[in-house]
N, C-alpha and C positions, 0 to 999 in steps of 0.2 A: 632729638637734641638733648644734651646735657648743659644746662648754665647756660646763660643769657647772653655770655659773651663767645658763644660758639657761632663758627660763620654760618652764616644760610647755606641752605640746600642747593649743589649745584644742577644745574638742570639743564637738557640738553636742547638747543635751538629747534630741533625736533619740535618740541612743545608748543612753538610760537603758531603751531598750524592748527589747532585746537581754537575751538570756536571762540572767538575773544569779541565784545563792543568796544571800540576806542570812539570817544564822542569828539571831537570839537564845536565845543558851544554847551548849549545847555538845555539838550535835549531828554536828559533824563532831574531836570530841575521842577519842583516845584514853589512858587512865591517866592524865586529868586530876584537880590538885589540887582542885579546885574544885566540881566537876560541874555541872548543869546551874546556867544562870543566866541572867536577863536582863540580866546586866550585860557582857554579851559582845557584840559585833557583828562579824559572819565576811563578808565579801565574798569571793564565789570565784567563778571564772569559767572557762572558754575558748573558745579560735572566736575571735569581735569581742569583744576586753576592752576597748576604749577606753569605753566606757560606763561599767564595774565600775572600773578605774582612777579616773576623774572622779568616783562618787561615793565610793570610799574618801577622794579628797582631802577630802571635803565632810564627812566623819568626823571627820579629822584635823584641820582648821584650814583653809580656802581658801588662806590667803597663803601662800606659800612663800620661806622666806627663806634668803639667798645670803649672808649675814654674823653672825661673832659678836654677842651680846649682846641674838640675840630675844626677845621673850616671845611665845608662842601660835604660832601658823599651824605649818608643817609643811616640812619637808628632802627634796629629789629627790637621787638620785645616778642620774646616766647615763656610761657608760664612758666614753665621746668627750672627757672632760674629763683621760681619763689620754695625756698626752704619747706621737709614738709612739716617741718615745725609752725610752718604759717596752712598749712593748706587750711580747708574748712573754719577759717577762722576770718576774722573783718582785718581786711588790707588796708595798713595807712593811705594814706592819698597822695603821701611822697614817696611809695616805698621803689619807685622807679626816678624816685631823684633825692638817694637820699643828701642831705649835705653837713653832719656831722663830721667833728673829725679822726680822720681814718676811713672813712667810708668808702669800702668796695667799689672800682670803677663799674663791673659790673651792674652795678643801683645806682649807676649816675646817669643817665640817658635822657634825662630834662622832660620827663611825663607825668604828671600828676591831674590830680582830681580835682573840680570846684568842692568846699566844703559843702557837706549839707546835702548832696545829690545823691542820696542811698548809701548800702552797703554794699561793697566790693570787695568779693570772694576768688580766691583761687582752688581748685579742685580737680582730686585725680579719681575722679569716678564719675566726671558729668552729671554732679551736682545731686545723685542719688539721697544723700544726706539729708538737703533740703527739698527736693521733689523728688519723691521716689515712682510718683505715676508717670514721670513728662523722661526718664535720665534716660531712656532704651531710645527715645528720639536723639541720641544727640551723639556727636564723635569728636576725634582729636581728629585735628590737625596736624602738629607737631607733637612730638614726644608724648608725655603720658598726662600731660595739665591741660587745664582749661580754664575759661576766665567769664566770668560775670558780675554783672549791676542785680543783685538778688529781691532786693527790694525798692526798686525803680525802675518807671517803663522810662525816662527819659534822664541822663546825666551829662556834665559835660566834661571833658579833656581840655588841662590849661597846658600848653606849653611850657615850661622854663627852661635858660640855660643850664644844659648839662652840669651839673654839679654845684649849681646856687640857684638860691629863690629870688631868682630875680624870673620877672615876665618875659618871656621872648614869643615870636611868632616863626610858622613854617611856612611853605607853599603847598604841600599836599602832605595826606594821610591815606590811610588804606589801611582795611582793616578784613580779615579770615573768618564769616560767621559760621554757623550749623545751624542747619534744621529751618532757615526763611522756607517759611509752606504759603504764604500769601506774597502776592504780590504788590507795591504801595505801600506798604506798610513799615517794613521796618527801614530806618536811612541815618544818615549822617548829615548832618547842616554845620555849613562851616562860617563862622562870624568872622569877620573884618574889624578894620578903627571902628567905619560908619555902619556898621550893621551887619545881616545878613547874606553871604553871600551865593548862596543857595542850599537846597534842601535835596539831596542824590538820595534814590531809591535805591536800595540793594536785591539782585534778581532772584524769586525764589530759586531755591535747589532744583535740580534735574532727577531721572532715575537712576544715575550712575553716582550719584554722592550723595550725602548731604549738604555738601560745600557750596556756600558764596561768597563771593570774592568783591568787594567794590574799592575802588583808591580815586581819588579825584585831584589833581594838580591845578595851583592858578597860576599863571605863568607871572603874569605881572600882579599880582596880589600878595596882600599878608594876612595870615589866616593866625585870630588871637584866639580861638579857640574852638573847636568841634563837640557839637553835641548829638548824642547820640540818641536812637528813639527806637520801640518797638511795640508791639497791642502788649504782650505779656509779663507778668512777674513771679519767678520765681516761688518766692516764697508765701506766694497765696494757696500754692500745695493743688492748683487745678491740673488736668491733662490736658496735652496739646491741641491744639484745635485739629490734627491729622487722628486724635483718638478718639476727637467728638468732644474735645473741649473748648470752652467758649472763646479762646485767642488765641493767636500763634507765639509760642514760646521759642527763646533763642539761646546759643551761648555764642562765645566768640572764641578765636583764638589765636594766630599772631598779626602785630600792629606792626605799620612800617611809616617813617616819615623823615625829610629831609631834616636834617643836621637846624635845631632851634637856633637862633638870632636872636638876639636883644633888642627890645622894640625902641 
């Protein structure tokens, strides 16, 4: 992919017959507010996730839109759209919502960061630069970037409306990781008004990738922000726990999530 505002990968129905979990309820939750429900929908994957990717979009909204002021359809981020004047460098925490004026539609897409929750890196060499023991564990996804929390096992995603700081919330996220070698471990917890509204595990990789895949939908909820979690960091400079290092190290790399609302 080149540029952020490029459409997704199209992919053919084929795909859909690759091994996919679709949950109703909250079967892959832990210390959720909510407990079971069918008003949950869990896609999680890995090995060939392009299947599981394509129908989470079919969850969210099919259209995917690249400008302020949508209603419905659904938001891609892929890293290739971060300049590589920024690669290896610390990413603002708005730089996917910026709201300046003149500000590239493409940097408008209403995602940004809690302050204070680490440093957030973009990088076209799987993170080499700062862990040169752990970077041979890890792949793209998409195009030639990749994305991490470098000095934080845990950070959260605030919502905004696309192209202003204002708060808004979604109904599901989904997100492309590398390299889950444990399983339990690494997940996404999605907050509500009143709390919590569960904690989804992301499934280790298989032999055929190092791809996982997890996206979680609430049908009748608003999700004001998603935090994310994992044993490792980066920038502690240790090897992976599949090289005999003390924890499993991750990166990620594209986000997908329905079109932000104003809370």
């Amino acid at each position: 992919m080149n540029g952020v505002d490029q459409a997704p990968k199209k992919y053919s129905w084929f795909f859909l017959l690759v091994p996919v979990m679709i949950i109703l309820g909250g079967a892959c939750k832990k210390d959720s507010g909510t407990g079971n429900s069918p008003d949950v929908v869990v896609v999680s994957a890995n090995g060939d996730i392009a299947g599981s990717i394509d129908q989470f979009r079919q969850v969210l909204g099919v259209t995917v839109n690249n400008a302020p002021g949508a209603a419905g359809g659904h938001r891609e981020i892929n890293w290739d759209g971060v300049p590589d004047s920024m690669v290896g460098k610390p990413l603002p925490i708005n730089f996917f919502n910026a709201t300046e004026v003149n500000a590239s539609p493409t940097r408008q897409k209403g995602l940004t960061y809690a302050p204070g929750s680490g440093e957030f890196r973009v990088s076209n060499n799987n993170f080499s630069e700062v862990n040169s023991q752990a970077s041979s564990q890890f792949a793209t996804y998409s195009g030639t970037k990749t994305f991490a929390n470098i000095s934080s096992n845990l950070w959260q995603i605030d919502p905004q409306v696309a192209g202003s700081a204002v708060a808004a919330t979604v109904q599901g996220f989904g997100i492309v990781f590398s390299d889950v070698d444990a399983g339990n471990t690494t997940f996404m917890e999605f907050i509500g008004e009143s709390g919590s509204l569960g904690k989804f595990y992301v499934p280790a990789h298989n032999s055929s990738s190092s791809f996982s895949f997890l996206g979680v939908y609430f049908k009748k909820k608003k999700v004001t922000a998603v935090r994310v979690g994992h044993e490792g960091v980066l920038a502690d400079g240790q090897k992976d726990i599949s090289q005999g290092g003390p924890k499993d190290l991750v990166i990620l790399d594209d986000f997908l999530y329905d079109e932000p609302i104003k809370k």
